[in-house]
ZAVEXZA-51031 format. One record per atom (N, C-alpha, C): residue in one letter; x, y, z. Coordinates in steps of 0.1 Angstrom, whole numbers, plus 5000, padded with zeros to 4 digits. Atoms other than C-alpha are relative to their C-alpha. Layout:
AXYZ/...
***
This chain:
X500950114998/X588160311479/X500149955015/X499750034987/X587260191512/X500249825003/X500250144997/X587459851531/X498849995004/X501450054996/X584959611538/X499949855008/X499650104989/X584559411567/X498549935001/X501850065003/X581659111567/X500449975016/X500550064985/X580858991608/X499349934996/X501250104999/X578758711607/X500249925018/X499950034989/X577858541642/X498749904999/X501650095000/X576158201643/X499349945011/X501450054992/X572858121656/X499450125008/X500549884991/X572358461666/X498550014997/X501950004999/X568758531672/X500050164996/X500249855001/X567558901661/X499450035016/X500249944990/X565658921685/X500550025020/X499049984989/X568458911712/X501050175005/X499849855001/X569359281702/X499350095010/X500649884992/X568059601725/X499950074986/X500649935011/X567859751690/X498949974991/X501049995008/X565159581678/X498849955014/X501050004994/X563359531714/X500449955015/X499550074985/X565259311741/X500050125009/X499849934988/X565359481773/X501049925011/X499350034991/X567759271788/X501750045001/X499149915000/X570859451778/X501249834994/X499350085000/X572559151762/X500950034990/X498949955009/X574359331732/X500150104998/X499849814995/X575359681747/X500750044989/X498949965007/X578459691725/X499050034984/X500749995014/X576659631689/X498850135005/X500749904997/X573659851705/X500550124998/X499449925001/X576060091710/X500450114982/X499849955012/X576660151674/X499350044988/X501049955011/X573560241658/X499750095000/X500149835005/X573860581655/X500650014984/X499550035014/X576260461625/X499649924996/X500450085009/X574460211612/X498650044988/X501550025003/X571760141589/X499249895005/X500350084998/X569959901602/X498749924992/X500950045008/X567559631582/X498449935011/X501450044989/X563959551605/X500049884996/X500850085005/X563059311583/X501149904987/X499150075006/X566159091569/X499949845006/X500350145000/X565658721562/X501049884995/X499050075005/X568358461558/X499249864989/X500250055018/X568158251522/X499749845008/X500250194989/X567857881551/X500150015017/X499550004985/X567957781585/X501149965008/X499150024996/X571157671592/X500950004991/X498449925008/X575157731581/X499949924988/X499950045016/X574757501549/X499350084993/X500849965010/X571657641539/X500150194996/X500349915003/X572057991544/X501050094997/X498649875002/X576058101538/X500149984987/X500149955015/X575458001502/X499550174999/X500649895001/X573258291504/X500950145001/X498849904993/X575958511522/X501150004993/X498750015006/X578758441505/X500449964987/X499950035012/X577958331468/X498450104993/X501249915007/X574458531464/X499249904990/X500650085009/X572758221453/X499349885014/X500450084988/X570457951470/X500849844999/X499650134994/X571357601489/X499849924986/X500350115008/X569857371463/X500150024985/X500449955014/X570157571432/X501049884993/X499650095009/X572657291418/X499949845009/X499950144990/X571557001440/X500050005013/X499550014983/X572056901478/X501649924999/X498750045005/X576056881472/X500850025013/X499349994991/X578156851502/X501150145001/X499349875003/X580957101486/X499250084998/X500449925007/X580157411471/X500349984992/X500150045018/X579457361433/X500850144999/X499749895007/X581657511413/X499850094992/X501449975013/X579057661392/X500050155016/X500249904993/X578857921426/X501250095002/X499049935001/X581158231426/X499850045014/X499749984984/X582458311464/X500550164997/X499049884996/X582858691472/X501350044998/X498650025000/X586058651476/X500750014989/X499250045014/X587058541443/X499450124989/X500049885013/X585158851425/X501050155006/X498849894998/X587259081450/X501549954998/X498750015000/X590558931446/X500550014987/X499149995016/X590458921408/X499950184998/X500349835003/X589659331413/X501950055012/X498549934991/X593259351434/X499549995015/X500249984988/X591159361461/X500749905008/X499550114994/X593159181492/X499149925012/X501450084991/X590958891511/X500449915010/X499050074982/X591658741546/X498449955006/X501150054997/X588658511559/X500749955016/X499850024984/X588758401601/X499049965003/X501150095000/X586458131611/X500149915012/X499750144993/X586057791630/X498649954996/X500850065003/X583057681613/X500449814990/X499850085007/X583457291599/X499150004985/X500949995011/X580657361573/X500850074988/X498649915011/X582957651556/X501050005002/X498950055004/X585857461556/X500749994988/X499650065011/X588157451533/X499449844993/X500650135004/X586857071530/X499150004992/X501249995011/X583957201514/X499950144991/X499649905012/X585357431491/X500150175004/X500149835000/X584757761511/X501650105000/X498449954996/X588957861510/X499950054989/X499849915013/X588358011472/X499950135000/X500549885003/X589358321466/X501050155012/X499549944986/X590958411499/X502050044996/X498549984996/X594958541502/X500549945013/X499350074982/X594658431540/X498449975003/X500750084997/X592758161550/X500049895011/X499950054989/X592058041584/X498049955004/X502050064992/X588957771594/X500349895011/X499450004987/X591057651623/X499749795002/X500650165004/X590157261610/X501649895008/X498250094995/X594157151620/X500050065019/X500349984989/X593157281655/X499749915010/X500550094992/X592557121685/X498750045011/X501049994993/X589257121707/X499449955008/X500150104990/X587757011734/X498049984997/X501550034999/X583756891739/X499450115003/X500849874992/X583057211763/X499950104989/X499649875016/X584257421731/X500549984989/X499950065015/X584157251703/X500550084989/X499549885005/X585157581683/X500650085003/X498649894996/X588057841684/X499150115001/X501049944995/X586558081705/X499750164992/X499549825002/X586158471700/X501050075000/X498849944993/X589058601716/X501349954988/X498750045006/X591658411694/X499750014986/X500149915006/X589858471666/X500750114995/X499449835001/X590458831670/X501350045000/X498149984998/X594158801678/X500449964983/X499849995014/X594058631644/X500450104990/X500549915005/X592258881629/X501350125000/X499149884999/X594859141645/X501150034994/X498649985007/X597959021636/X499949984983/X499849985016/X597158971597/X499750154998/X500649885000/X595559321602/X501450084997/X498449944996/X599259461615/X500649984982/X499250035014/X600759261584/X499550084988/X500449935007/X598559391560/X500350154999/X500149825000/X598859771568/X501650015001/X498849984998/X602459721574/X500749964980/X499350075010/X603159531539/X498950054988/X500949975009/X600259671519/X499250135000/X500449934997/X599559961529/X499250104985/X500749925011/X596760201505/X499549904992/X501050085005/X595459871493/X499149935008/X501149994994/X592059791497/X499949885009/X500950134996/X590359481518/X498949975006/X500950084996/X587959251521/X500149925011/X500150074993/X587659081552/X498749945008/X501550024991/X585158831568/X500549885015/X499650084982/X585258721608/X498649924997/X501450064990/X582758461618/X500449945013/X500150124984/X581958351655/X499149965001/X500550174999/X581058021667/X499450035012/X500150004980/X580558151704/X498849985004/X501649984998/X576458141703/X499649924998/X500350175006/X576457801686/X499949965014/X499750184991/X575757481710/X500549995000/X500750004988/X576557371732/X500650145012/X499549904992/X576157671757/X500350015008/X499150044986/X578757671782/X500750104999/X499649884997/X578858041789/X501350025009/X498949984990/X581858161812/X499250065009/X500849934988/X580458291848/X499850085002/X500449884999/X580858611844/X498650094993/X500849975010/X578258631815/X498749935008/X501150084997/X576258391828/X499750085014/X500349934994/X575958571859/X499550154998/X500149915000/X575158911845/X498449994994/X501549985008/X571758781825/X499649915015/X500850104989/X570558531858/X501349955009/X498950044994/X572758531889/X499749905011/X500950134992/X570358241902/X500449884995/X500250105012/X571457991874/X502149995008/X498450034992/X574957781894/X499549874990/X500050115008/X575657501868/X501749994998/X498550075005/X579157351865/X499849994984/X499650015012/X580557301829/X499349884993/X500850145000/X579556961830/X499149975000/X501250015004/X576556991833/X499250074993/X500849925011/X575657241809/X500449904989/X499750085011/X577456981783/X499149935005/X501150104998/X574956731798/X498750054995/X500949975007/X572156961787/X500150024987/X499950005016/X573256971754/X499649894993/X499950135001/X574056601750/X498349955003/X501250014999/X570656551767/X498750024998/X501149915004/X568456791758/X500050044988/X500449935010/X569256951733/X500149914983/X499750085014/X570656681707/X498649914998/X501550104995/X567356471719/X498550104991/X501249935001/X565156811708/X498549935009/X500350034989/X563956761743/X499150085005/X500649854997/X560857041747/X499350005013/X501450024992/X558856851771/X500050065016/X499849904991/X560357051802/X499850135002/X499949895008/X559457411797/X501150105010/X498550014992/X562057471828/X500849964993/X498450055007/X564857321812/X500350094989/X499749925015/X564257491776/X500050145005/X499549874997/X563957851796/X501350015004/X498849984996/X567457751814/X500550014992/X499349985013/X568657671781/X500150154992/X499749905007/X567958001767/X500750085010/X498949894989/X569858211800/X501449974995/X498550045003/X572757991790/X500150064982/X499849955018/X572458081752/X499850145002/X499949814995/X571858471764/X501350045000/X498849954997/X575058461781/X501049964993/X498750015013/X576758321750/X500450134991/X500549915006/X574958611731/X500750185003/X499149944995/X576758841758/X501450004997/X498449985006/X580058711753/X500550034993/X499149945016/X579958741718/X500250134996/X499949895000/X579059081721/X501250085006/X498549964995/X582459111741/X500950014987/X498950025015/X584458971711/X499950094988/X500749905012/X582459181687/X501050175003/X499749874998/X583759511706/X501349985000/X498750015005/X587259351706/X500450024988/X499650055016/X587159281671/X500050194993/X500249884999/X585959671670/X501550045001/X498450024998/X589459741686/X501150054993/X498750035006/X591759611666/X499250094988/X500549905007/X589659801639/X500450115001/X500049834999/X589960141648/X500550094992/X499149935007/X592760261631/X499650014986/X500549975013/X590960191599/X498750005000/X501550015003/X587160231606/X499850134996/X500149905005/X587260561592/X500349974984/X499650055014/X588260401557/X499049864999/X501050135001/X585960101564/X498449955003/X501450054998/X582459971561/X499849885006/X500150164994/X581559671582/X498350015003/X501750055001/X578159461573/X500349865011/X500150104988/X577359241604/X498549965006/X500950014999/X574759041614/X500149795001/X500050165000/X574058631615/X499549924989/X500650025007/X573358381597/X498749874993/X501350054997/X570458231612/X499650005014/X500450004980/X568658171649/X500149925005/X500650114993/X567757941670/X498949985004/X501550034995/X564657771683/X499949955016/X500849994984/X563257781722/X498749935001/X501650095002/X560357521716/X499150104993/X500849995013/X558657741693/X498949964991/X500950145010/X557557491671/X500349925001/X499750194995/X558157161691/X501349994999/X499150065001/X561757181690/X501450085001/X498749944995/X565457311698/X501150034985/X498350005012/X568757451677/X499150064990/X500549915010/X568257521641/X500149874992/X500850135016/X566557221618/X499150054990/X500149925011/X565457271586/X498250045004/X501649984996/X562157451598/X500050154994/X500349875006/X561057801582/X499550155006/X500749914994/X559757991606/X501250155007/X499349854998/X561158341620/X501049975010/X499150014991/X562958241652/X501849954998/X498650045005/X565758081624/X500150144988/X499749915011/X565158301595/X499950145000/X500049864995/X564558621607/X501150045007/X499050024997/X567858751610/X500450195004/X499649884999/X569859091624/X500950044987/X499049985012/X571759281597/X500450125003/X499649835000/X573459651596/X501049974992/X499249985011/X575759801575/X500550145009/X499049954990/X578260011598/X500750134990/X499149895011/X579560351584/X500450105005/X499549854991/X581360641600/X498850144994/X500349935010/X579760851571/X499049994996/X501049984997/X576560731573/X499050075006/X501549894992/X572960961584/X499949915010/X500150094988/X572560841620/X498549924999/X501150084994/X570560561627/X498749924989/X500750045006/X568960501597/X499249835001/X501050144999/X566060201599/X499549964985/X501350025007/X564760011570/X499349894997/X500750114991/X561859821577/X499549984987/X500450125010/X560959631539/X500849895002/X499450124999/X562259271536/X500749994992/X499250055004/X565459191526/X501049895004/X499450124998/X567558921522/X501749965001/X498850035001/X571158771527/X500549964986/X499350085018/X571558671488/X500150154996/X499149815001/X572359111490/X501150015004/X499149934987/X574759081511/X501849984990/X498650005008/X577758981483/X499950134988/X500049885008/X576459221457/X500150155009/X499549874988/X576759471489/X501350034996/X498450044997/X580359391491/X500950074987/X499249965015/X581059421453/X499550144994/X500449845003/X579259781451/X500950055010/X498949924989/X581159901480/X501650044990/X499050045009/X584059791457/X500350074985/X500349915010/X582659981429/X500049874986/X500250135010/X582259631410/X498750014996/X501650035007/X579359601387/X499549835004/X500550164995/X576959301387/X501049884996/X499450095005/X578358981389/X498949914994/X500950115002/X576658711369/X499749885004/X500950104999/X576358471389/X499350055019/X500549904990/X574858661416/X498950025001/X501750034998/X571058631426/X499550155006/X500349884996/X570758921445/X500350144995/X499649845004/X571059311444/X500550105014/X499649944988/X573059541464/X499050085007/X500749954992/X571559681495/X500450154999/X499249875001/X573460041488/X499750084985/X500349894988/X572560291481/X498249955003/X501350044993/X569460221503/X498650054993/X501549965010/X566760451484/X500149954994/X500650045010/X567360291459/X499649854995/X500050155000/X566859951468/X498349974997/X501250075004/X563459761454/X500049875004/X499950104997/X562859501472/X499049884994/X501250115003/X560759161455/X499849925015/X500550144994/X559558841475/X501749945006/X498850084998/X562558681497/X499549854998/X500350204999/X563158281495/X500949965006/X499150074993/X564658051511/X499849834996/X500050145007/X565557651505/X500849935013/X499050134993/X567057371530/X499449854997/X500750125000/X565957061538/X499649995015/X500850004989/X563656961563/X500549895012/X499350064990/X566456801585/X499549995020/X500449984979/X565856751626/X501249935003/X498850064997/X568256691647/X499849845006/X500250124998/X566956371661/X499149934991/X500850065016/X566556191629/X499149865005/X501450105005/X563555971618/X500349904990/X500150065011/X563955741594/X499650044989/X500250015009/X563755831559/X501150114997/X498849924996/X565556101538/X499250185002/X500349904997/X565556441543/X499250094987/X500749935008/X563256631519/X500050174997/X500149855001/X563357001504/X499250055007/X501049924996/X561557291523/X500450144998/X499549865003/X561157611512/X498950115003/X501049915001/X559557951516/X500150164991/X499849885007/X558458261502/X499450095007/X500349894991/X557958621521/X499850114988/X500349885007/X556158871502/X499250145010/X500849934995/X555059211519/X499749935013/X499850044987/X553659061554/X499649835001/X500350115001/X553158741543/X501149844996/X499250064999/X554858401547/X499449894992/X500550145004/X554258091525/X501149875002/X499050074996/X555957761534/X499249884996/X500750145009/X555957441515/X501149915005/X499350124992/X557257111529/X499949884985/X499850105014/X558256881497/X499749865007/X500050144996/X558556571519/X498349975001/X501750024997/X554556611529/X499150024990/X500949915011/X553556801500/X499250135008/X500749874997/X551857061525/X500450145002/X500249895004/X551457431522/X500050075021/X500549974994/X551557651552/X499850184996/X500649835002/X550458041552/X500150065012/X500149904991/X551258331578/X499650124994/X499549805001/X550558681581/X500950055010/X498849914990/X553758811600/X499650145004/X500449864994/X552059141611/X498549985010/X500850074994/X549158981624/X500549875011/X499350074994/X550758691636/X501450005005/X498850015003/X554358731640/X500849875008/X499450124995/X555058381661/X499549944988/X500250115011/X553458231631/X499549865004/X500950124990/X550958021653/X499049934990/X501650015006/X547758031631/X500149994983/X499450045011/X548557831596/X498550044992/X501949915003/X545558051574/X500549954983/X499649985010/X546757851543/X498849924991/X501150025004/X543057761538/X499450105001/X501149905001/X541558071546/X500750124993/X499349895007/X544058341531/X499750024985/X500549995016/X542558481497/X501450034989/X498949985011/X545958571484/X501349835004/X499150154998/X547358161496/X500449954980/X499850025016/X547058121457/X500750044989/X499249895006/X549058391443/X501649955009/X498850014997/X551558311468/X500749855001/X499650155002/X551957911461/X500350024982/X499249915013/X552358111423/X501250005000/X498949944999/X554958281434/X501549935001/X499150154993/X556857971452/X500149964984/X499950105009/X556257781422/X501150024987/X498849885009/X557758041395/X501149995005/X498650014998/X560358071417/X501549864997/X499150114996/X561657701422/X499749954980/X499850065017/X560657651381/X501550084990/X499749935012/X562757961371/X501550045007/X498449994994/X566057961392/X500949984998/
***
């Protein structure tokens, strides 16, 4: 049986990759490895940001299915806890405050690190990459030294691409060696700009993304570290990696990742990493992150679990993909008065439907025609009907 390694990396944008189109060379290392991978075109995270969409990731179920609950309900089964009751051994490495232990995400785990008793500063509000991976390394050592021939599950996440972007110089100089900003004042753009959802510069929000590039760079450093310390067992190991949502560049009026639907959050990178894999495989139907635990538990050779929404992504022909969805709330970061209201959507084939609870309105894309999702056709679209069905069923029958 082999191991299985999850990567997640937040706020990553897909389209930051040279494998699905960049040309600026910002993630050589991950680039580098798609001769082994499979890669998914067309993978969509279950929300737009880390509340809404690591249910998805990590319990195979959506945000709201038992409420808007701060913890995780215990009505949701965590990865983790269907490999550990299989023997399998599980070691999680983090610095997210969202999947904190505080909010129930430590179930399940043998070794559990969310770095909460840590200290931080404003510039880096999160335990970086780098230490991370040393983490990662030395339980790695322990394990193969004290367990050796049994299996594991392990999942890394990095913080390094999150806000606020306060690249190191060397990164930052490799995507734009025109861009001289002190530390301080890139935390000033954050503080200023970005917590403000500040668009009205279109200067400022392009500097903003060179600095979020060169985060995207770094991580790609860490990523190849993390690689590394791997080695010795990536011939016994599968590793699924990818994010677990984007960011926004004025887009749609606004910065970061608020509860908005559109592609630049939900449209996400994914692969599935295999020595043993047919090179390079592509597959371009729509799938979703509420696969990504039933992935985990077929690798495992676990049957379904029941409380599990999704279907493994493996073996790939034989995957059938329906309609993805997704659920948050229609949060901003520079709140308005009132509360925050459900928003959700549904992606069938090339089409996007998006319903805003707080407004009651409907929007409609074609993603193959449009793919910025400019031109809302949820009056002219002859199938808008079928696919506010679809929605409806869904959120009646979940």
């Amino acid at each position: 049986m082999k191991n299985c390694v999850l990567l997640t990396i937040d706020a990553l944008r897909r389209d930051t990759f040279g494998c699905y189109g960049n040309e600026k060379t910002l993630t050589p290392f991950m680039d580098s490895l798609q001769e082994q991978c499979l890669r998914f075109d067309r993978a969509y995270a279950t929300g737009p940001y880390t509340q809404a969409s690591f249910p998805g990731i990590l319990t195979s179920t959506y945000y709201l299915e038992y409420g808007k609950q701060k913890n995780l309900p215990a009505e949701k089964t965590l990865v983790s806890e269907v490999c550990k009751t299989k023997g399998i051994r599980t070691a999680g490495f983090h610095s997210n405050p969202y999947l904190s232990a505080y909010f129930g995400y430590n179930r399940g785990w043998d070794m559990f690190y969310d770095s909460m008793e840590d200290d931080v500063t404003d510039l880096h509000p999160f335990i970086r990459g780098d230490a991370i991976v040393k983490k990662v390394e030395e339980w790695l050592s322990g394990h193969l030294r004290e367990n050796s021939g049994t299996p594991f599950f392990l999942w890394v996440h990095f913080m390094d691409v999150h806000e606020p972007y306060i690249p190191e110089e060397e990164y930052l100089e490799t995507v734009d060696k025109s861009v001289s900003l002190s530390k301080e004042e890139m935390l000033s753009l954050f503080k200023d700009v970005i917590i403000k959802r500040d668009v009205s510069n279109p200067d400022t929000v392009r500097l903003l993304k060179k600095l979020y590039d060169a985060k995207v760079l770094e991580a790609d450093e860490y990523v190849r570290r993390l690689f590394g310390v791997l080695g010795e067992v990536l011939d016994e190991t599968t590793v699924i990696f990818g994010s677990d949502h984007g960011d926004e560049f004025g887009e749609h009026g606004g910065l970061s990742h608020d509860g908005k639907m559109y592609s630049e959050n939900v449209r996400v990178p994914l692969f599935i990493y295999d020595r043993e894999r047919a090179k390079g495989e592509v597959y371009e139907r729509p799938v979703s992150n509420i696969d990504i635990s039933p992935t985990i538990a077929h690798l495992f050779g676990i049957g379904d679990v029941d409380r599990f929404k999704g279907g493994s992504l493996l073996p790939v022909d034989e995957h059938r993909p329906g309609p993805c969805f997704g659920e948050s709330t229609n949060k901003r970061g520079h709140k308005e008065k009132g509360e925050d209201k459900p928003i959700y959507y549904c992606l069938k084939d090339e089409r996007k439907i998006i319903l805003d609870e707080g407004t009651g309105e409907y929007e409609l894309y074609n993603l193959e025609r449009d793919p910025g999702e400019k031109k809302n056709l949820i009056h002219e679209d002859e199938h808008a009907e079928t696919l506010k069905n679809e929605l409806q069923s869904w959120l009646k029958n979940r």
